[in-house]
N, C-alpha and C positions, 0 to 999 in steps of 0.2 A: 464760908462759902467760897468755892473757887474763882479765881478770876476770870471772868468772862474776854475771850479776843474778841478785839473789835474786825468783823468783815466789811467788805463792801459787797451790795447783792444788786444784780442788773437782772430783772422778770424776762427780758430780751423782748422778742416778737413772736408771732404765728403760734407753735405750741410752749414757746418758752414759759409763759404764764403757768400753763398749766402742770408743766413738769419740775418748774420752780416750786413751786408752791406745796408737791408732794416732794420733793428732796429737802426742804424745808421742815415738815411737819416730820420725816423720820429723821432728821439729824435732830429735833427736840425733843421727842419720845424718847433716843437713846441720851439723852443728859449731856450732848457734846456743848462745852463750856461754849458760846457766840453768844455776839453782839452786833446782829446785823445794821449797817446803813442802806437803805435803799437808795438805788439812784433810777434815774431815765435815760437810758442811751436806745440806739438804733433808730427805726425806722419814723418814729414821730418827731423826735431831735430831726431826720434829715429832711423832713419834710417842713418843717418850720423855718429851716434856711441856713442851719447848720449843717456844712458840708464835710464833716469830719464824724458828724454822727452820738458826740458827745459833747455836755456842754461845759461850762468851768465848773459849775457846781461839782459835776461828777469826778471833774481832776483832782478838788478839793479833797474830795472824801477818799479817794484813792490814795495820796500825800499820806492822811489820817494812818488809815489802816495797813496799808500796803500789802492787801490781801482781796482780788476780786471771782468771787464766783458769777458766774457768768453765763446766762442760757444764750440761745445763738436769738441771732437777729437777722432782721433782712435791709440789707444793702438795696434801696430803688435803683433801675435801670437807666441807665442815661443820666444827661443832667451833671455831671463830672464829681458824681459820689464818691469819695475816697473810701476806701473797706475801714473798718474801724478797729479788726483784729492787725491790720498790719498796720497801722493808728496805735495801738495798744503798745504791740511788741516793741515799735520802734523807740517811741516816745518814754516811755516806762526801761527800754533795754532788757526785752524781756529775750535772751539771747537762747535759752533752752530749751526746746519746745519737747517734752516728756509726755510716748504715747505706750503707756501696757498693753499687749494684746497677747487674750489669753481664749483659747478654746471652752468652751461650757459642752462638749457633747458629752453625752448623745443628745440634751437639751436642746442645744442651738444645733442642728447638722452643720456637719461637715468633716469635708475628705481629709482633712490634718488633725487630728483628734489630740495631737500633743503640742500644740504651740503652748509657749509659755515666753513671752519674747518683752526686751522694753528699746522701742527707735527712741535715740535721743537724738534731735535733728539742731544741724545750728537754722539761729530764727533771725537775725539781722542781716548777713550780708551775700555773696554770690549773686547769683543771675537776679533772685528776687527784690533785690534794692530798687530796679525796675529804672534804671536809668539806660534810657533808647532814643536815638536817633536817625532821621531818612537822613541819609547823603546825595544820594541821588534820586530820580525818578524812580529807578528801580531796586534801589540798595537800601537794605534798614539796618541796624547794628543795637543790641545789646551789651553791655558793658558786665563781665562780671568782675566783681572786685573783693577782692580775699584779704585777713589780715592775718598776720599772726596773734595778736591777743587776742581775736575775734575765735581762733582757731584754739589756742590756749584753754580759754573760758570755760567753749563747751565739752572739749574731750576731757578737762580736768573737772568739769561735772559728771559726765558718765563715768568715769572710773571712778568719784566718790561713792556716785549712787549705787553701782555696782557692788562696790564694799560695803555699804550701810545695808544693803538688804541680800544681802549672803548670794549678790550674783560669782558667777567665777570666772565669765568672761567675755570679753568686750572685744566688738569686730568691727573694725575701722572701712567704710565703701566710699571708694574714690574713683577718677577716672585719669591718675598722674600717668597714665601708661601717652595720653595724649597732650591733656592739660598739666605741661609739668611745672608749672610754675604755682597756679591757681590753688590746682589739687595737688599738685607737688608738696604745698607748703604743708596742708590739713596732713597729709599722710607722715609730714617729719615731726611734726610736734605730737602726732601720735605717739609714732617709735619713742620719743624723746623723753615724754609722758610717761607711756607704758612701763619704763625701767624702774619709775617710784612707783609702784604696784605688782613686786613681784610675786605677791599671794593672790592674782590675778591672772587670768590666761589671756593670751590677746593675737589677732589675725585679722589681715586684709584681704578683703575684693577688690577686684576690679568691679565695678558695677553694674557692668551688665550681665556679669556673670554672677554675680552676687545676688541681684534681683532675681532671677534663674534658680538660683539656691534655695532663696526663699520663699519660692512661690512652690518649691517641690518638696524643700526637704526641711520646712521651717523649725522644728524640733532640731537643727542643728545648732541656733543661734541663742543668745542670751539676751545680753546688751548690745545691741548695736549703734553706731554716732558714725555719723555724715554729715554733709554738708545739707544748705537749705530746700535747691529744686530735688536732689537726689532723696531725702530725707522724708518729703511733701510726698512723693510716688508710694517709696519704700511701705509707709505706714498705710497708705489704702489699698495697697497690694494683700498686708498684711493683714489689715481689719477684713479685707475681703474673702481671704479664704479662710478666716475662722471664723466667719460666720455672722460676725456679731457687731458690725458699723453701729447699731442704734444702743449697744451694750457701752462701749468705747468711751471711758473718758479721758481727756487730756490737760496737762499741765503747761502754760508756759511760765519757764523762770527767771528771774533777775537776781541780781544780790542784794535788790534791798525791795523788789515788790514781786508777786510772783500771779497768774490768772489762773484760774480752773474751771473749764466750760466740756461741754458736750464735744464729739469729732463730726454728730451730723448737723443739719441747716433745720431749718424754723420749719420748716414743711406747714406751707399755707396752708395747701390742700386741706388737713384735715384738724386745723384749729379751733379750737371750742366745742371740739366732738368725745373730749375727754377720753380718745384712746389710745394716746402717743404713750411711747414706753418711758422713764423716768428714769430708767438705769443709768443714761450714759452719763447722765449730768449727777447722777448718784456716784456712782464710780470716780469721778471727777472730783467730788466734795469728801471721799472717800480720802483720795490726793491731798486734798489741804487738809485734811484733817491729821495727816502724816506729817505735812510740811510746819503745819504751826505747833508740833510736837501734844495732840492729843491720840494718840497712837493706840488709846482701849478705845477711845469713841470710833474710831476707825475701825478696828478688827471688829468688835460687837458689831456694827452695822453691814461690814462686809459679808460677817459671817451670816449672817441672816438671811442678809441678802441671796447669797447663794443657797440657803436651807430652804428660800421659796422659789428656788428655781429649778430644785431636786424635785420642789414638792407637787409640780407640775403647775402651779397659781401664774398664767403666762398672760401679757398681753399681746394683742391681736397680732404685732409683726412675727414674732417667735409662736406665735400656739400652732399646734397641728394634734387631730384627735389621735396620733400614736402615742406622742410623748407627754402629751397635757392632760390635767387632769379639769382646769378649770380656766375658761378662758374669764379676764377681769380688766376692767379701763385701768384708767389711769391713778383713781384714788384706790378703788380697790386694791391695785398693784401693793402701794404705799402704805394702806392698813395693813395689807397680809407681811410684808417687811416689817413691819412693826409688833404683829401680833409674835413674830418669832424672834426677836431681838430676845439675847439670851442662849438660844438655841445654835447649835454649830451642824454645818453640816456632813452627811458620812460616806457621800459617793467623790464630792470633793474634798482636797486635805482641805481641815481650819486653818485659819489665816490667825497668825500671832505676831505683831508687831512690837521689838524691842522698845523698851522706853528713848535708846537713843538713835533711834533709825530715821529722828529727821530728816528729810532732805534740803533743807534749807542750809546749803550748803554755798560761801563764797567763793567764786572765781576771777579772779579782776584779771587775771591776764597780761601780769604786769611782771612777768621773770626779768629779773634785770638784764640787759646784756648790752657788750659793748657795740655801738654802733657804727656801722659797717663807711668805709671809705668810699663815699659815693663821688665817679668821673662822667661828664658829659660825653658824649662819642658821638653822637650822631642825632641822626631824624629819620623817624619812618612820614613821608608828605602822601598825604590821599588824596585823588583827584577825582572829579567828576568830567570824564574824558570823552568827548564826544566827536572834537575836529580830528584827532589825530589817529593814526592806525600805530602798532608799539614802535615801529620802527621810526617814524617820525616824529614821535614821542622821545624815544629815546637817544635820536639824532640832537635834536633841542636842550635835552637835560647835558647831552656829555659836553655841550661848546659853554654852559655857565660858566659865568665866574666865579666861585667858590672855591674856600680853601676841603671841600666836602668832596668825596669821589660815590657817585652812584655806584652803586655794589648789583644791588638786585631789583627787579620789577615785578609785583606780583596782583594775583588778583582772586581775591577770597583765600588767602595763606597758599595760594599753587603761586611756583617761581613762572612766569613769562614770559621773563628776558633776562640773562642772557642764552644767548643755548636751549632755548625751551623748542620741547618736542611734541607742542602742541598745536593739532591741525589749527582751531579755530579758537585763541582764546578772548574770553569775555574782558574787553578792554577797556569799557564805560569806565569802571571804577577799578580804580589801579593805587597800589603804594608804591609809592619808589624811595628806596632806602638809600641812605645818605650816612655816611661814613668816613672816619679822619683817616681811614686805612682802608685797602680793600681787604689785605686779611685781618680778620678777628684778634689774630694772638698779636697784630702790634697796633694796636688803638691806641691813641692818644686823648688826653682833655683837650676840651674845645671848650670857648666862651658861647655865652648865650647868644651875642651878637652875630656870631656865624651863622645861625640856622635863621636869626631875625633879616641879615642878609641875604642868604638863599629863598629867604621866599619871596624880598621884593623884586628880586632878582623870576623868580618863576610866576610874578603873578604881572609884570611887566612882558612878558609872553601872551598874556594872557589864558594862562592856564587857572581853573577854579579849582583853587584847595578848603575839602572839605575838610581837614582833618591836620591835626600833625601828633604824633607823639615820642617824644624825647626819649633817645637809647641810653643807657646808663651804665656803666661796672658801678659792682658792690664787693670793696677788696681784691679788683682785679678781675672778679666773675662777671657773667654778661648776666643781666639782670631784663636780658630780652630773649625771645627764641628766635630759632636761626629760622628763614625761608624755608620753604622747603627747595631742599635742589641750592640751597646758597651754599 
């Protein structure tokens, strides 16, 4: 008898029960080798006083298996509930968030009848890490923060995955034409990437144009890998003009645990009415059943799947009397999946999955390199600025004592002083950059003590600094960007 994998199975909330339960009875009808654990996460976890939404037991079993299928759940309102998917990703390192999205017309309508696309989004770090702070009464700031293993990880998973399933090529969406540091980095480890995969084709967007692309001419794309917020948009841009959000399932991955749940929410509304569709979270188990390398139980089920969706047997979200032949709930769905397990279907191609098309695929992100010559230079100081107008502001800063020369004064990245040709600029909250040099090409190191001195030095004024953040060269490079107008 074959080895049975051990899973971890979360029933989730609202229709998760129910869609669980028919993804379940046809992944045992087709013989797919599991050994599920159940656990309890979501909404009863957070309601008991668990604010994370899962308990230790379930971290246990996850340890176990390192394999969690997953129906969606409902995060409560208020009350300082933390989401539990981004609980998940963090905590686990689930860094690769893998979404297919594929057209089913004339089944499913819609105006792009040829997508055939896979978003590999990175899932830890950018804007979503969700580190934000008020500075002033009127000023908020979000912190995005990029790394290069971070960046590494994921683009060296889309170009495996793309190889492993006879993609041909992988399209890099950034926005370094602005963010050239951030998105700067993501686009150089692409290129850098890209060169060990020369039997792979590969290009960049700018992303707003890219989005643009893909909502018009999505049949141009394959693989595509992005960053986290760009990545989040890309895929419901993408599930949404082909049709099939409740169809959708998705992957996120780690290098040693990896989740597979639905793309939609629990949908209270219509729970224990047994007509939710079962596809997406089937599609989804579809995924692990690739990742943990049973690759017949996967195409047999896929294939099926699609032969009852040729055959018109639709639940309520997709049925329409042109293209259906039989509207069916939620078991019925899962019987008729079942009753054609076996069967391939002939308006779509069959799905045949090599025995090594894993994707359980390692990325540590850890290319060696030598590390870069890092020099102090400066301080960008942000102020909460309400007595002063710029000029008396910047009266005050040039009489300091400091071995530090103020270069520039700015406000939301626009320069405001010196020379600025701005009728009326917004002064509240202002940086004033601090420098061992006024030009860039002769900086010098500076101690830490220097900037610790310029500020008691500026707070003995009684200026309020909300903020500082330390200018650096890396080998000589400025490892900051310039003002604008500096």
């Amino acid at each position: 008898m074959a080895l049975k994998t051990p899973i971890t199975v979360a029933y989730g909330d609202g229709i998760g029960p129910e869609i669980m339960t028919a993804t379940l009875k046809i992944l045992t009808a087709a013989n797919a080798q599991l050994a599920p654990e159940v656990i309890e996460v979501g909404e009863k976890v957070y309601l008991s006083g668990n604010s994370t939404g899962i308990p230790d037991s379930a971290w246990a079993s996850l340890k176990r298996t390192k394999v969690l299928l997953k129906s969606p759940i409902t995060t409560p309102q208020g009350g300082g509930y933390k989401s539990l998917n981004v609980t998940l990703r963090k905590t686990l390192s689930l860094f690769a968030n893998v979404r297919p999205c594929v057209s089913y017309y004339p089944y499913v309508p819609t105006k792009c009848p040829d997508i055939d696309l896979v978003i590999v989004r990175e899932n830890e770090e950018g804007t979503y890490t969700g580190i934000e702070h008020r500075h002033t009464d009127e000023v908020y700031q979000c912190l995005k923060l990029v790394t290069r293993p971070g960046c590494e990880r994921v683009i060296h998973y889309a170009f495996e995955y793309a190889r492993k399933h006879n993609r041909k090529k992988v399209t890099c969406m950034t926005k370094d034409n602005i963010m050239k540091m951030t998105d700067g980095i993501f686009h150089q480890v692409f290129n850098e990437l890209a060169a060990n995969y020369p039997d792979i084709e590969h290009d960049h967007y700018i992303i707003d144009i890219g989005t643009a692309r893909l909502a018009s001419s999505p049949e141009i794309f394959d693989v595509i890998v992005t960053t986290n917020l760009y990545g989040d948009i890309l895929s419901d841009v993408a599930a949404q003009i082909a049709g099939s959000v409740g169809l959708a399932g998705s992957a996120n991955i780690g290098n040693h645990v990896a989740m597979f749940e639905a793309i939609h929410g629990s949908a209270p509304d219509i729970a224990g009415k047994k007509i939710a569709n079962p596809s997406g979270l089937l599609n989804a188990a579809i995924q692990m059943l690739v990742h943990i390398n049973q690759p017949e139980s996967a195409a047999l089920i896929e294939n099926a799947w699609l032969k009852t969706l040729e055959d018109g047997i639709h639940t309520a979200d997709i049925y329409s009397p042109e293209r259906s032949k039989k509207k069916v709930n939620t078991d019925e769905f899962a019987d008729a999946v079942i009753e054609r397990l076996g069967q391939k279907p002939s308006h779509f191609k069959p799905v045949a999955y090599r025995a090594d098309v894993q994707a359980k695929i390692e990325c540590y992100g850890e290319s060696k390199k030598v590390e870069a010559k890092k020099a102090l230079v400066g301080v960008d100081v942000s102020l909460d600025n309400h007595a002063h107008s710029i000029e008396e502001l910047t009266s005050k800063l040039q009489q300091l004592n400091t071995k530090l020369k103020l270069v520039v004064v700015s406000s939301r990245g626009l320069k405001i002083w010196p020379n600025s040709m701005i009728d009326a600029p917004y002064t509240q909250h202002c940086t004033c950059r601090f420098q061992s040099a006024e030009d860039v090409k002769d900086l010098a190191a500076i101690k830490q003590d220097v900037i610790i001195q310029l500020m008691q030095e500026m707070t003995k004024l009684g200026m309020d600094i909300v903020k500082t953040e330390n200018l650096y060269t890396f080998d000589g490079k400025l490892g900051f960007s310039l003002m604008q107008g500096q």
